[in-house]
N, C-alpha and C positions, 0 to 999 in steps of 0.2 A: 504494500500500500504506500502511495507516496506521498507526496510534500507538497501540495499544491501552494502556486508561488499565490496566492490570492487574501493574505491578510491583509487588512485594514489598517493600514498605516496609522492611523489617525488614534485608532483603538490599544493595538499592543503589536509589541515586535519581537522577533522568533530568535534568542540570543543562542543556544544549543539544542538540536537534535539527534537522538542519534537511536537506532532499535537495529536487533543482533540475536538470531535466533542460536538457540543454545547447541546446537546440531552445527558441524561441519558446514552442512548444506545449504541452499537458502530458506528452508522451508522456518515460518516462524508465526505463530500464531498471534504473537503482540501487532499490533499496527496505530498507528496515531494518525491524526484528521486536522487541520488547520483550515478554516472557511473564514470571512469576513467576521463572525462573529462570537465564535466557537474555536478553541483547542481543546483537543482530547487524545487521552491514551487507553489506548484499550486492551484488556487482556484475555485472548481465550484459553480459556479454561483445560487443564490437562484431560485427557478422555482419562474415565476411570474405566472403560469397556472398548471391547474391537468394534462397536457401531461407527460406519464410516456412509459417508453420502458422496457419489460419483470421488471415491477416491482423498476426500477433504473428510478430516476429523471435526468432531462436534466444537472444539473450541475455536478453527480457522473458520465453519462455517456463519459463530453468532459474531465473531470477530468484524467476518465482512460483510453481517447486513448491520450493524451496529453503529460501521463506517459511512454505510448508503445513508441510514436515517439520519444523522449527526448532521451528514452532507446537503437533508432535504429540509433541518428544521426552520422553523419563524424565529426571526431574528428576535422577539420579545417571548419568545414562550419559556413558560418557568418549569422547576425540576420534574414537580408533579406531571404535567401532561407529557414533557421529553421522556419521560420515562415510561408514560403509557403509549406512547407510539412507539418507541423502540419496541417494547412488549407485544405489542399490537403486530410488530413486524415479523418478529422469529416463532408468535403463535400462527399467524399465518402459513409460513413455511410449513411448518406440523400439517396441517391442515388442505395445502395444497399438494405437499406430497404422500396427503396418506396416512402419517405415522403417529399422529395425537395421539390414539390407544397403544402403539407402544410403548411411547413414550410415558405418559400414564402411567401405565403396570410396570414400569423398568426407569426408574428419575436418574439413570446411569448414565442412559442415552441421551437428555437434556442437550440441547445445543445451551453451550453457559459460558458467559464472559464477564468479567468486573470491568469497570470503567473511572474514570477520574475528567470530569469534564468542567472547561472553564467557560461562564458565558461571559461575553464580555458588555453586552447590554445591563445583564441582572448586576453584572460585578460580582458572579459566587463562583464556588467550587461546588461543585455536585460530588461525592466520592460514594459507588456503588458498587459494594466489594472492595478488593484488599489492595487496590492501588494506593500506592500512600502519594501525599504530597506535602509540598510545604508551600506556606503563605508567609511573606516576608522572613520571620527566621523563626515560624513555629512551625513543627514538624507534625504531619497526621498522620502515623502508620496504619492505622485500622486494620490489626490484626486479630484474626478472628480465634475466641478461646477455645471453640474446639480443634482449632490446627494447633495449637500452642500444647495441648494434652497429646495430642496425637503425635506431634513433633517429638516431645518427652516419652510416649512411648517408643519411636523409632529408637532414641538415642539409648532408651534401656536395653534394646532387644542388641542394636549395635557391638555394644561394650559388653553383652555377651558372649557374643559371637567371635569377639576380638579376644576375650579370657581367655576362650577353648581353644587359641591359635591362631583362628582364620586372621590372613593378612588385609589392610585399609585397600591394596593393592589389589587383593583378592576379592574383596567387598564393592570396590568400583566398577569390576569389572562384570560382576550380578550383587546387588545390592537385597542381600535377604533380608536385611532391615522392612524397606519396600514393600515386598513381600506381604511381611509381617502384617505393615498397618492397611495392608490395600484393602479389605474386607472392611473395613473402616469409615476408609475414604469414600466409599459404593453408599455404606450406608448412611456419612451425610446425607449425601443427595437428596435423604427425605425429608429433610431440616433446611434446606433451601426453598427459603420464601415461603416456610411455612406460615399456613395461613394463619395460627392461632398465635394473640401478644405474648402467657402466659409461657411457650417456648425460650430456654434460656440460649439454648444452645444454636436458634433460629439465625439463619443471615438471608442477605442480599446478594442474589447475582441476576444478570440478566438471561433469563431462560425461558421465557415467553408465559409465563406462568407471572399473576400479580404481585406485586411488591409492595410490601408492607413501608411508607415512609415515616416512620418511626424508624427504621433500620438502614435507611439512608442520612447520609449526614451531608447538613449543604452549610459550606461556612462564606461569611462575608469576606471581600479582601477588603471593604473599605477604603483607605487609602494606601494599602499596601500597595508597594512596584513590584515586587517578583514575585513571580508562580512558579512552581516548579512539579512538572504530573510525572508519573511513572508508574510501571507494571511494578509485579513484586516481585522483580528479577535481580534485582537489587539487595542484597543484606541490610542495606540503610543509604539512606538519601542526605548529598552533601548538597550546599551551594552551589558547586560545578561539575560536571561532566567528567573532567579529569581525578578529582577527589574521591567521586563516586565510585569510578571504573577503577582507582586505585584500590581503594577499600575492596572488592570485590576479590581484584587478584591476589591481594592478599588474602579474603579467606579462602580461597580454591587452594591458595598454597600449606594454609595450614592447617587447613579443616574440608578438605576435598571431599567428605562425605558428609559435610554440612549437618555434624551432629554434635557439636562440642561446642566450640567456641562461638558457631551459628546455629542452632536448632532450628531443624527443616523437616515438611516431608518426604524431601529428595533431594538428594547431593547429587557431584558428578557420576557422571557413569561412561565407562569407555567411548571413545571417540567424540563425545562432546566435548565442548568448550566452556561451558556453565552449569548450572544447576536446572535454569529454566533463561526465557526468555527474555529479554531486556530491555526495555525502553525508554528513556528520557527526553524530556524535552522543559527547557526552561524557558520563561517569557517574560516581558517587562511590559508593564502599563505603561501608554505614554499620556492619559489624561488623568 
């Protein structure tokens, strides 16, 4: 997805971009969107299942309608409705292709992506799901608690498996960790967007299914100048691009299976370059 040269000078200006799928390859499910009145970064969603459509996994494919609608919104429209039209959009897809009832009986198969979007009319950050960002020098990771448990059990199961011998080198290369919490991760799925408040363990992503905004969070930049959006490809979010990416290879280097020093629930794994996918982009207010 690319860079269209079309912001709005007048509104905000595009200081760093930069997205890097985690794979050798080009394939990358992150993509970002810059329109006249709108930036955003987008992440889709790791597939917890082999469900594939014409060859595109579920996260590539809410990724790119996500990118469409971002692309078609009203320049005045607020989080709530952006968010029912995106909604509107990948229930559609379900619908046209067929697959709403499998979908339904199997929340695996979900097309699902988090978001992090700036308008630049409202003057907000909309953050839905685990893109963090930062508004002038406050940082919003919005990490979600049951990836944080889940994270903690990989890391237990890890440092078992490291007791009994097996090598960090040997663990990269089929991460049983993984393994371990993947029955896990399947069974979120039925805690996204769940419908009921009294859910603790409830979140937001965009999977064509309604969204509770209570579990959206939209913050003002008021008179803040910098924004900065990003997937959660990142360990943690600096001021620049170079700081970021520094941090990063530093913990690939010291914590390659992302379970120590960074608790995840996925480290490297042979022939990638990351843990997951990566995207940044910083921007400056110029009114």
């Amino acid at each position: 997805m690319g860079f269209p040269d079309q912001c709005h000078k007048s509104l905000f200006t595009i200081n760093e971009v930069y997205s890097k799928g985690k794979g050798k390859d080009k394939f990358n499910e992150d993509c970002f969107i810059i329109t006249n009145n709108f930036a955003a970064v987008i992440d889709g969603a790791t597939s917890k299942s082999e469900f594939r459509w014409n060859g595109k996994t579920t996260g590539k494919i809410a990724s790119e309608i996500i990118y469409e609608t971002i692309g078609q919104l009203p320049t005045n429209i607020n989080a709530k409705k952006a968010i029912i039209k995106i909604t509107e959009k990948i229930h559609h897809f379900y619908t046209r292709h067929g697959i709403l009832d499998k979908v339904k009986a199997n929340p695996a198969f979900k097309i699902s992506a988090s978001a992090v979007i700036y308008s630049a009319y409202l003057n907000e950050v909309w953050q839905i799901g685990d893109c963090p960002c930062i508004i002038g020098e406050k940082y919003y990771p919005n990490k979600k608690d049951i990836d944080q448990i889940i994270s903690e059990a990989r890391s237990v199961f890890l440092e078992s498996e490291i007791s009994r011998g097996i090598s960090i080198p040997n663990l990269i290369e089929h991460d049983s960790g993984r393994d371990f919490i993947l029955p896990l991760l399947v069974k979120q799925t039925i805690l996204q967007n769940y419908p009921l408040s009294n859910q603790h363990y409830a979140f937001a992503a965009f999977d064509g299914f309604p969204i509770k905004m209570e579990r959206v969070n939209i913050y003002p930049v008021e008179k803040e100048k910098t924004i900065i959006l990003s997937s959660d490809g990142y360990p943690k979010l600096f001021p620049t691009l170079q700081k970021t990416e520094d941090y990063l290879t530093q913990i690939l280097k010291e914590d390659p299976l992302c379970f120590r020093k960074f608790k995840n629930t996925k480290g490297l794994v042979k022939d990638n370059v990351s843990f997951d996918d990566r995207t940044y982009l910083r921007l400056t207010r110029l009114l």
